[in-house]
C-alpha positions in Angstrom: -24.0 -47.8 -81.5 -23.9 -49.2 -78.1 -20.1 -49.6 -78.5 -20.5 -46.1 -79.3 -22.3 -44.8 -76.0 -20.2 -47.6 -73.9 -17.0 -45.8 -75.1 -18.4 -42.4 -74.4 -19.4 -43.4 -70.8 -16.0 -44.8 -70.0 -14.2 -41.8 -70.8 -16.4 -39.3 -69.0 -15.5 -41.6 -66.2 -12.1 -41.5 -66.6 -12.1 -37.7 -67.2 -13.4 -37.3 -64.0 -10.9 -39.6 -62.3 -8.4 -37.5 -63.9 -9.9 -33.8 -62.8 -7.1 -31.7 -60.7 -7.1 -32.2 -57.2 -6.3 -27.8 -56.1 -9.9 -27.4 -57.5 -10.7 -28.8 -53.6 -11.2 -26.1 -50.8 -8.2 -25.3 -48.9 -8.2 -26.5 -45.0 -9.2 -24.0 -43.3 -6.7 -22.7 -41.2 -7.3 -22.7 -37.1 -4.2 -20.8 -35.1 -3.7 -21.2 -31.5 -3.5 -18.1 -30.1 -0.8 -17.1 -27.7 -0.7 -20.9 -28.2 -4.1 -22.4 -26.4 -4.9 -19.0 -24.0 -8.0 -20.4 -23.3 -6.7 -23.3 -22.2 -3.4 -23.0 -20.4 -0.8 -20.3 -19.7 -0.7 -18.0 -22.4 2.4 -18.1 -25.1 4.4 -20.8 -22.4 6.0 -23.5 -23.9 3.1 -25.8 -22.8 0.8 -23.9 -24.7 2.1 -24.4 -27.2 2.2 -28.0 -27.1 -0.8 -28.5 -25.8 -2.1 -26.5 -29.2 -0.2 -28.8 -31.5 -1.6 -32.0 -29.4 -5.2 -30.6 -30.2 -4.5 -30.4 -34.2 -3.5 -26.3 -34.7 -2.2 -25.9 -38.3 -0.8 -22.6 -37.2 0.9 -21.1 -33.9 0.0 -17.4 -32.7 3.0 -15.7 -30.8 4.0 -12.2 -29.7 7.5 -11.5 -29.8 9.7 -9.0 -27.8 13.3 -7.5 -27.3 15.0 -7.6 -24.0 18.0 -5.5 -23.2 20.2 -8.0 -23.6 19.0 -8.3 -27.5 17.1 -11.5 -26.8 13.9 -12.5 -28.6 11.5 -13.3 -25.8 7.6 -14.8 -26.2 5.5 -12.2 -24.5 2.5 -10.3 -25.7 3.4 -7.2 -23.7 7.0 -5.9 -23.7 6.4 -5.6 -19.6 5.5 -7.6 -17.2 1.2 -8.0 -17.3 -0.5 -7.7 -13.7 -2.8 -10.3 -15.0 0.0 -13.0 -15.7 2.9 -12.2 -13.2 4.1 -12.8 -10.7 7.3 -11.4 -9.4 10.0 -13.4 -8.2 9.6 -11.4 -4.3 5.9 -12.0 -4.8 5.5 -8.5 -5.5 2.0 -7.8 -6.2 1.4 -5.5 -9.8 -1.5 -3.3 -11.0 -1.9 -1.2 -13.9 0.2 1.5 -12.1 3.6 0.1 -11.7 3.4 -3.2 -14.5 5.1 -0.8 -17.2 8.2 -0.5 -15.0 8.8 -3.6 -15.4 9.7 -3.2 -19.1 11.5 -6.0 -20.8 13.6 -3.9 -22.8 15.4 -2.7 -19.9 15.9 -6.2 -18.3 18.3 -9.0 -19.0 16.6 -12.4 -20.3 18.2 -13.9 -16.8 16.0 -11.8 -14.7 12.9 -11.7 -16.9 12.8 -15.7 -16.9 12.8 -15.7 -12.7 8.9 -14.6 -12.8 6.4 -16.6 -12.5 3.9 -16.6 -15.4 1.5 -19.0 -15.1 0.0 -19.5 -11.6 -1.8 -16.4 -11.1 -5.7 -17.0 -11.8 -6.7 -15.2 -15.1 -9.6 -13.2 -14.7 -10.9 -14.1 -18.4 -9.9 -17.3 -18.9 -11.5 -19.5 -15.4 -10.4 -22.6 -16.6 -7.2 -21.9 -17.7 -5.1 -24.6 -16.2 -2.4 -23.1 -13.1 1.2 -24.0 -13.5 4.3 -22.4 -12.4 5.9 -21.3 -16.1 7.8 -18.8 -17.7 7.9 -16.4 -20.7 10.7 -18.5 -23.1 13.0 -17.4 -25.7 11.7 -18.1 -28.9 14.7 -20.6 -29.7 12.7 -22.3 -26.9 10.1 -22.7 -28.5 10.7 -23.1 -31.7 13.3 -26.3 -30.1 10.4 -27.9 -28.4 7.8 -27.2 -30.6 10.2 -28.9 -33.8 11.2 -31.7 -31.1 7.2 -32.6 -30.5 6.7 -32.8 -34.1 9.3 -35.2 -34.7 8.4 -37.4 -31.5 4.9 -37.6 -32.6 5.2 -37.8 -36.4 2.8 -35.0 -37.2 2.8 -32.3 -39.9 5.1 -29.1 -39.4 3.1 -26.4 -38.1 3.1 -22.7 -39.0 4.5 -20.2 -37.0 2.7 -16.7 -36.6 5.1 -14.3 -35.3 3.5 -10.6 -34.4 6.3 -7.8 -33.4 4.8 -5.8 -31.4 6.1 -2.2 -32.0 4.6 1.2 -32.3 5.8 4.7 -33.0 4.9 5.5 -29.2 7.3 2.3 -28.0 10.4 3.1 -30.3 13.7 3.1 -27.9 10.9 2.9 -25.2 10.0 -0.6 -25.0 11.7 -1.7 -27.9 14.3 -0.9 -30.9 13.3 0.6 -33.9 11.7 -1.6 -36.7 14.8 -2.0 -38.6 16.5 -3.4 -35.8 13.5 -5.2 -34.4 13.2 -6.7 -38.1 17.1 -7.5 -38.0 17.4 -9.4 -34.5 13.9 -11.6 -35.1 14.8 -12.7 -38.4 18.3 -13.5 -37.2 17.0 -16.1 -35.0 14.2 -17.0 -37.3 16.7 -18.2 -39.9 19.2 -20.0 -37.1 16.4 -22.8 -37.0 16.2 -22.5 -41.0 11.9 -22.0 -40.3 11.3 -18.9 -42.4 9.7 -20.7 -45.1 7.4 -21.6 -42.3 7.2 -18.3 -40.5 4.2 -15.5 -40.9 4.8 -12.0 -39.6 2.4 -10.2 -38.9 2.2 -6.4 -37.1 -0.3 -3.9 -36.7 2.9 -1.4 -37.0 2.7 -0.8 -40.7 6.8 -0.1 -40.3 7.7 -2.7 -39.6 5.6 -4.2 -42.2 7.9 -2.2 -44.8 10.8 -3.0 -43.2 10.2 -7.0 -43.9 8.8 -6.4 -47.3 12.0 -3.9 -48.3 14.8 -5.8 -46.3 13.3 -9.8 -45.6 11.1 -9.8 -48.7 11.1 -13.6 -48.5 8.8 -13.8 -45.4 4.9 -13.7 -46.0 3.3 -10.5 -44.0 0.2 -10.4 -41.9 -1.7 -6.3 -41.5 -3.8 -6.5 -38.1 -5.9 -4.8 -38.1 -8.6 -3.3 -34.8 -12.0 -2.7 -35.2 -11.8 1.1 -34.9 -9.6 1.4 -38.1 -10.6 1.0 -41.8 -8.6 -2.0 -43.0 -8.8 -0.8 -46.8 -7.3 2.1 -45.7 -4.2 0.9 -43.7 -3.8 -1.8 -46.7 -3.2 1.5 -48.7 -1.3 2.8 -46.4 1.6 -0.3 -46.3 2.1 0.4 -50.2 2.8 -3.5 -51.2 0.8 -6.4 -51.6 -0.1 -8.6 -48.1 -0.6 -11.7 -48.3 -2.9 -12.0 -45.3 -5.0 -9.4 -43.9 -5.7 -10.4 -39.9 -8.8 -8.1 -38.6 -10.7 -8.4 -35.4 -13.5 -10.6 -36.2 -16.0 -7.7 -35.4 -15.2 -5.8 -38.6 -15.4 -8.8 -40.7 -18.3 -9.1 -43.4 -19.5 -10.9 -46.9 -17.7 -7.4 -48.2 -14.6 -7.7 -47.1 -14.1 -11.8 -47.7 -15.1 -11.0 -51.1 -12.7 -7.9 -51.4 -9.9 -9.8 -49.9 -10.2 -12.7 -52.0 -10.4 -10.6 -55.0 -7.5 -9.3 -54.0 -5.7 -12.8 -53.7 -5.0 -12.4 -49.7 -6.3 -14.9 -47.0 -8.3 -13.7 -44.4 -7.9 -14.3 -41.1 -9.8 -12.6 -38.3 -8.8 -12.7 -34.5 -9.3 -13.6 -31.5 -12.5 -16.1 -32.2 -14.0 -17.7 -29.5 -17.6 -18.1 -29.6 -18.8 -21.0 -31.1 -21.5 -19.4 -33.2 -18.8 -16.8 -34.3 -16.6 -19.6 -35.8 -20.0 -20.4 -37.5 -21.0 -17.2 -38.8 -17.4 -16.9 -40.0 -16.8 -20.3 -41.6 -20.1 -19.7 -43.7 -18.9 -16.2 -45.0 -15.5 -18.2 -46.2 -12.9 -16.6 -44.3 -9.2 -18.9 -44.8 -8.9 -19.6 -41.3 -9.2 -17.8 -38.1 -7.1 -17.3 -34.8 -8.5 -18.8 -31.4 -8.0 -19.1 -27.5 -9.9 -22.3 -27.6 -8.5 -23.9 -30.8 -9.8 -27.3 -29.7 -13.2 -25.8 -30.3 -12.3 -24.4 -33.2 -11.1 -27.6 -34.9 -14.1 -29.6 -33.7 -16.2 -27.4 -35.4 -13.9 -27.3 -38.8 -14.0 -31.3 -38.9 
């Protein structure tokens, strides 16, 4: 009998030893966004390092189209008054920043502004540094040149195009040709196994899913629109739903997950925020101060 119950013991034990390791909670995932914005110039090349040197799984970019069909890191397709500076220190406001529009401007010119020295109104202790908005074959060579120089995992790359009905042949092609020209240089590097686009331009959405369907698709979504809705609206499956973190409930984890999409809110940057939101179980979240972020996840 005690043979018995000794033999019974043992192989409970070495059941257990033997259960599957994917039963464990997936790391949840912490994106730099615009690279560290909270932190240092936003979407620069050393953003973007300095993200990867504080442990970011995933990189947050924006993505435009100058006229010279280059794919250029910049959240708006014009030059910001609250990040440039013009090479003749021209001084920009809200009024004249759109005529600066990067579709209309060759890469040459756009790279003589100065991005990164201008104080940022939200963002007090972002550090100052004279800096540029790169080409994403920029970044994508110095980001895949840090990685191998300091041995660490490849990161993720979150790639938004930033198009809208309003912008077509404005500020930027259509979404076909958008589509064509990003995932042309995306596959150059060979990264689109690595790559997540994500858009709140439903469009474009199709356009990758119909044409690229080998790329994983983000929806953002704002807090002013119903993101069951404009799921309905793209007519596919996403694999990641990307509201702002205001909208973001027990409700809607639970709907997502049900639906087998990840959830990732933006742009989180209050520590109890990243609280409330690791406790409801969202996959990951995208942060200006993704140093905070990953303190709080370890």
């Amino acid at each position: 009998m005690r043979l018995l119950l000794l033999f019974l013991a043992l192989s409970g034990c070495i059941a257990c030893s033997h259960q599957p390791k994917n039963t464990q909670k997936a790391i949840l995932d912490i994106e730099g966004h615009r690279g560290c914005r909270g932190l240092f110039p936003e979407n620069s090349v050393e953003g973007f390092i300095q993200a990867l040197s504080v442990g970011v799984n995933t990189l947050e970019m924006d993505v435009v189209i100058s006229s010279d069909s280059q794919v250029v890191v910049s959240h708006e397709p014009w030059m910001s008054h609250e990040i440039a500076t013009a090479p003749d220190g021209l001084s920009l406001d809200t009024a004249n920043e759109k005529s600066f529009n990067l579709f209309r401007m060759k890469y040459e010119e756009i790279k003589k502004w100065d991005c990164g020295t201008k104080p940022h109104p939200r963002f007090p202790i972002q550090q100052k540094m004279k800096t540029y908005k790169p080409l994403l074959a920029e970044v994508f060579n110095q980001v895949e040149k840090y990685i191998r120089e300091k041995k660490i995992p490849p990161v993720q790359y979150n790639i938004e195009i930033k198009s809208s009905p309003e912008g077509d042949h404005i500020f930027h092609p259509s979404p076909a040709a958008y589509c064509q020209i990003l995932t042309h240089e995306i596959e150059k590097y060979g990264l689109e196994k690595r790559v997540l686009i994500q858009s709140f331009d439903v469009r474009s959405l199709q356009v990758m899913h119909d044409s690229y369907p080998k790329y994983r698709l983000s929806l953002l979504v704002d807090e002013l629109e119903n993101p069951k809705a404009k799921l309905a609206q793209c007519g596919f499956k996403i694999e990641v739903l990307s509201p702002s973190y205001k909208i973001v409930d027990h409700g809607l984890v639970e709907f997502c997950h049900s639906k087998k999409m990840q959830l990732i809110p933006w742009t989180v940057n209050d520590e109890e925020e990243m609280k409330y939101l690791i406790g409801l179980g969202v996959d990951g979240f995208i942060s200006d101060f993704p140093d905070l972020a990953i303190t709080l996840r370890n």
